[in-house]
N, C-alpha and C positions, 0 to 999 in steps of 0.2 A: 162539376158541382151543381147540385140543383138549388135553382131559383123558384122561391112559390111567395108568394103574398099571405100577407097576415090574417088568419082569424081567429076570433075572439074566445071563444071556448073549443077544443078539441069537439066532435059530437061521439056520443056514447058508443061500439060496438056491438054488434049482436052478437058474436061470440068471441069468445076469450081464445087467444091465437097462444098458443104454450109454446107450438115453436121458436115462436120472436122472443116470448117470456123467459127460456131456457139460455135463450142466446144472451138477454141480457145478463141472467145471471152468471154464464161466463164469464162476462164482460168483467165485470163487478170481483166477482175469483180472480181473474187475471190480474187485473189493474192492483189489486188489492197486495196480492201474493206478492209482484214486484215491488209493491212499497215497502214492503217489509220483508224484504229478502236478506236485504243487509243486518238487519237483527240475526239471524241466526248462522249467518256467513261472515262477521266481524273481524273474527280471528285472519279464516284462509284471506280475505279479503286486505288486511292489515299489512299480512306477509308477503301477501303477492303482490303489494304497489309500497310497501317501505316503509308505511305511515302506524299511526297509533291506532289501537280501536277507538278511541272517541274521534278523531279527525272520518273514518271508516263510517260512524255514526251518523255525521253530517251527512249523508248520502241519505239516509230518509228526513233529515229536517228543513232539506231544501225543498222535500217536496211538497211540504204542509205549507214551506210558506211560497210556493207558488200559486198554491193552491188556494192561498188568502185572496193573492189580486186575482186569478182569472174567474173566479168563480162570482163576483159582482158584474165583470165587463166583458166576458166571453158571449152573454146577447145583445152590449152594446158594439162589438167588433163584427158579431155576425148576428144582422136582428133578422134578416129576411131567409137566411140558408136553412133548407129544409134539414129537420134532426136527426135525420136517417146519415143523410150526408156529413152531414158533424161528427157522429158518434163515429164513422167508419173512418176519419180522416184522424180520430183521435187514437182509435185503434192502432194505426199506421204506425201514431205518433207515439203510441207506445212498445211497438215493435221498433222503434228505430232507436230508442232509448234503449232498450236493452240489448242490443246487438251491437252500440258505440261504448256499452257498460264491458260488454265482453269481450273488446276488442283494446280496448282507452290503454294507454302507457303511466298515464300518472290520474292522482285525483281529481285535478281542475276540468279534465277534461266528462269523468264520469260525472262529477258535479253538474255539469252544463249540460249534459247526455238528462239527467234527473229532470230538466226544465219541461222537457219534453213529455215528461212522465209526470207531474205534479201537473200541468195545463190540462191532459187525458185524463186523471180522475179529478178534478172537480170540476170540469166538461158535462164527463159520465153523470154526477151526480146532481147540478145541477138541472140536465134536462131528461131525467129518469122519470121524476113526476110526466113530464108533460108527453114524455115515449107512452109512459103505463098508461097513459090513460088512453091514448090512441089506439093500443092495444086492448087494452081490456074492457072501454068506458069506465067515466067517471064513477058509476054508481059500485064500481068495482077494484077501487084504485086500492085499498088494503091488501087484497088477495096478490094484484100485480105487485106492487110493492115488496110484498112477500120476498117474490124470486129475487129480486136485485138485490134485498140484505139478505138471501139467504145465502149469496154469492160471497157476500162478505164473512157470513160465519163459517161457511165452508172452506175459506181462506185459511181461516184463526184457527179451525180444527185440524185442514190438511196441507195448505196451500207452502208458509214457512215449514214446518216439518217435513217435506216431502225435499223441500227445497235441499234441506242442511241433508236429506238422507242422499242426497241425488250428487250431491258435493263430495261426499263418500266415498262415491264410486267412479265419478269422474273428475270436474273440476270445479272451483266455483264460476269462471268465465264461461265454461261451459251450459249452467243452469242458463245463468243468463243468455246466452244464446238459445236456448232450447225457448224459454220463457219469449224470446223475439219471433223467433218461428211461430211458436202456436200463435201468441198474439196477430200478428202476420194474416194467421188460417183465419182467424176468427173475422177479420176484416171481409173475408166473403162469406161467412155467416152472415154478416148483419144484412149484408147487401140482399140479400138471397132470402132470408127470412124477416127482416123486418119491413114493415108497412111505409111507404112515405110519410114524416112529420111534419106539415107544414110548421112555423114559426108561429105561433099561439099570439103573440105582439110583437110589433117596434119597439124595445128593450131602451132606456135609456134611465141616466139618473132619475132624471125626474120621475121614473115610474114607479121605480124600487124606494124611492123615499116616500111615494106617496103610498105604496103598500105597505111600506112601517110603518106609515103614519095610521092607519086604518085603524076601527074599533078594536081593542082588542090584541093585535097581531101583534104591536112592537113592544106588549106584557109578555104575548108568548114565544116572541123568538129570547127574550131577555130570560126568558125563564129554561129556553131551550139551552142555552149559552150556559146558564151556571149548572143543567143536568151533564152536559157535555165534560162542564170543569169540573164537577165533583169527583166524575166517575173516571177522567185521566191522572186527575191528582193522586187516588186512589191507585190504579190498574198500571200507572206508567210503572210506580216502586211496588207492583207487588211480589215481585222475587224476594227483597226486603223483607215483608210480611211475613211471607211464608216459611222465611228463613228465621225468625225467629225461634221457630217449634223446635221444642227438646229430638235432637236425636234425627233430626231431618236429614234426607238423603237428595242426590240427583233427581234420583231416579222415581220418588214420593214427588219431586214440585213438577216435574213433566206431566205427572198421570193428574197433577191437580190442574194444574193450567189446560190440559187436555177435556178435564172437565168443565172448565168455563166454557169451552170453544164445542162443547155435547149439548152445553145449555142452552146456549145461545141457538145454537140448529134448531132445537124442540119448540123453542121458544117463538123462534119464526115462526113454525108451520102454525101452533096453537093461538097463539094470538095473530099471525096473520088471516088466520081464518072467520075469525069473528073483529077484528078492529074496522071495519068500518060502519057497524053500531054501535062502536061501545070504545072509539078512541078518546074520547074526553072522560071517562075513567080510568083508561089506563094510564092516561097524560099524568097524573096525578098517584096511582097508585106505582105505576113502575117506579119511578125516581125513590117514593116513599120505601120500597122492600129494597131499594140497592141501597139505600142510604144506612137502613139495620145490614143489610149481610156487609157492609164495607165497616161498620162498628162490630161488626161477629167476628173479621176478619182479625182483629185485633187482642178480643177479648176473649175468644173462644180456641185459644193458638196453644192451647195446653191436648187437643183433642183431635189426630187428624182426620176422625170419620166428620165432626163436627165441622171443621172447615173445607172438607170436600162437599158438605149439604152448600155451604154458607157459597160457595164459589162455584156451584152447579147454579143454584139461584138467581145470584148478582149475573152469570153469563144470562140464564132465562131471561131476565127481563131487561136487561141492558141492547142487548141485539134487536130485541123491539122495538126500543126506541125508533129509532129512524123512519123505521114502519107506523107507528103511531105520529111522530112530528110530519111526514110527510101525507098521510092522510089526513090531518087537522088542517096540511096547507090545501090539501085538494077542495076539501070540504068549507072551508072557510074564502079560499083567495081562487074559485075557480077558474076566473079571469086573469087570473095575472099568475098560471104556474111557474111559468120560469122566474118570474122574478122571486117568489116565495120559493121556489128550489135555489137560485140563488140565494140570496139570505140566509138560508137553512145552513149551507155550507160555507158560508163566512164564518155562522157564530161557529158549527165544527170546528174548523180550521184554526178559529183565533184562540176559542179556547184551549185547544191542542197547544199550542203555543205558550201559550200563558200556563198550563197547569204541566209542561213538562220545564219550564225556567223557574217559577215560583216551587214546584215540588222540588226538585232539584237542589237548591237554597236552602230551602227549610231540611231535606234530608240530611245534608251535610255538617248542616251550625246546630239542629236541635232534633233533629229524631224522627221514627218513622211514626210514630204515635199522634205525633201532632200533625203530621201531612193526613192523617186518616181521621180526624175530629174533623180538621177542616173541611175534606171532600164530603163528609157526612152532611154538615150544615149544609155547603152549596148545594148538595143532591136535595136536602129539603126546601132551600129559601127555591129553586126551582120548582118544583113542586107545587105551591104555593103561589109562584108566580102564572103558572100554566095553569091551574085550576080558577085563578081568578079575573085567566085573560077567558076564556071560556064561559065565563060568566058575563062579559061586557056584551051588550048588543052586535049583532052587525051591522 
């Protein structure tokens, strides 16, 4: 493991390294695609260890809420270990998650196999700012950015559906196994193609509260947090949603949810193209258009061409997101990336939390209608909050 000493801003690249770029966006499809394997393997999953599919379920909520604690203290655990070396050691550590998933006798034990795989993404995600910019320079961190959520919508388009077709044909222990191998390989990609990360700072509480505390910053992570809630309260029930439509089939909510996950891809490359002039308007207008297509989603359910526009959309600019909040941190908190990459995947993570127990609640005692008013408001009171943390001095 390499040791290197702190400094204070990454310095900028002369040129944009695509291969390290590419490798992270594996990284990011990997890690991603296993988080959410068990969504579309529930069932074989259920029958082959004896249990219910909601206990089956618990296999991805263990990982957000790992993903809670490490993602604050994984640069106080390790403040000096250069990020090349981290990211490779997480890779490992999500190769060895899914080869104890695919091998486990009973629940407890893939549940604990999952710890391993919830530390590896929000690891990932945590020190992706501070990778991209080493990579690409600062003055270029939207475009890098890009690749690591484009890895994530590339998951949501192919990463689970490849999963559940792959189950098909062989087994679901076996995906998992397959998903530990590659993971595995990718572990000397990184080594091979990514650049040494020194450790940008000495990580400690103290540093992370005093970057919330900064002009500005602790309006926009607060504003981050309720675009996070609106848009899961929303997206977590939107099978729900969609199933309300007259006359709905399988086979129409696949090619729809397929369409969030085409949007979301375009949406990358288009706005990661241009978001690092123009991220504190999208900070503001994204939230703003998912907030209308997640009220179209409701109101417009008499029309399926209408809610394929309305869920092409909401994917468009929701996958942005992350590309915009993490540019805003480059741009704003240059000094202190990982701790603002931190942050960033706390308020993720909690509001994941929070808008899949609270949706949850509300679906069961009162309706899907009102789980979709509410995520509307929080997609706008964010909005609102982020346009007018962007407005405070720094």
């Amino acid at each position: 493991m390499t040791i290197t000493a702190p400094i204070p801003v990454a310095p900028a690249a002369e040129r944009i390294r695509y291969g390290a770029l590419i490798v992270l966006m594996m990284m990011g499809f990997l890690l991603v695609t296993a988080e959410f394997l068990p969504n579309g393997l529930l069932t074989e999953m259920a029958a082959g260890l004896g249990i219910t599919p909601g206990q089956a379920g618990q296999t991805v909520t263990v990982t957000a809420l790992v993903g809670l604690i490490v993602a604050p203290t994984v640069g106080l655990v390790f403040p000096r270990v250069d990020r090349r070396s981290l990211l490779i050691w997480m890779a490992l550590a999500a190769a060895v998650s899914n080869l104890i998933v695919a091998i486990a006798p009973n629940l407890v034990i893939i549940l604990l196999a999952r710890f391993l795989l919830g530390a590896a993404i929000s690891t990932f995600w945590a020190m992706s700012i501070t990778v991209a910019v080493r990579i690409a320079g600062p003055e270029r961190l939207g475009r890098a950015v890009m690749f690591t959520s484009a890895g994530v919508s590339l998951a949501t388009v192919a990463g689970v559906p490849l999963g559940v077709m792959l189950a098909e044909i062989m087994d679901w222990r076996a995906v998992f196994a397959l998903a530990g191998i590659v993971t595995g390989l990718l572990a000397i990609a990184l080594r091979t193609l990514l650049p040494a990360v020194p450790a940008a700072q000495v990580s400690s509480i103290r540093i992370l509260i005093d970057t919330f505390r900064r002009p500005g910053v602790g309006l926009g992570l607060v504003g981050h947090m309720f675009v996070i809630l609106g848009h899961f309260l929303a997206y977590t029930y939107i099978r729900l949603a969609l199933e309300r439509m007259p006359d709905i089939d399988a086979g129409t909510i696949v090619l729809l949810l397929a369409l969030f996950g085409v949007g979301g891809l375009i949406g990358n490359i288009v706005i990661g193209l241009v978001v690092d002039h123009s991220f504190a308007f999208f900070a503001v207008l994204a939230p703003v258009v998912i907030a209308v297509a997640v009220g179209g989603a409701i109101l417009l359910a008499g029309s399926v061409l209408a809610i394929g526009v309305v869920v092409f959309v909401w994917g468009f600019f929701f996958a942005s997101w992350l590309i915009v909040v993490n540019t805003w941190v480059g741009h704003r908190m240059p000094d202190r990336l990982e701790a603002g990459g931190s942050l960033v995947v706390v308020g993720f993570q909690g509001a994941i939390m929070i808008a899949a127990g609270l949706g949850g609640l509300l679906v069961d005692n009162v309706g899907i209608e009102l789980v979709y008013v509410l995520g509307a408001a929080a997609l706008l009171v964010g909005a609102a909050l982020f346009g007018a943390s962007n407005r405070v001095g720094r």
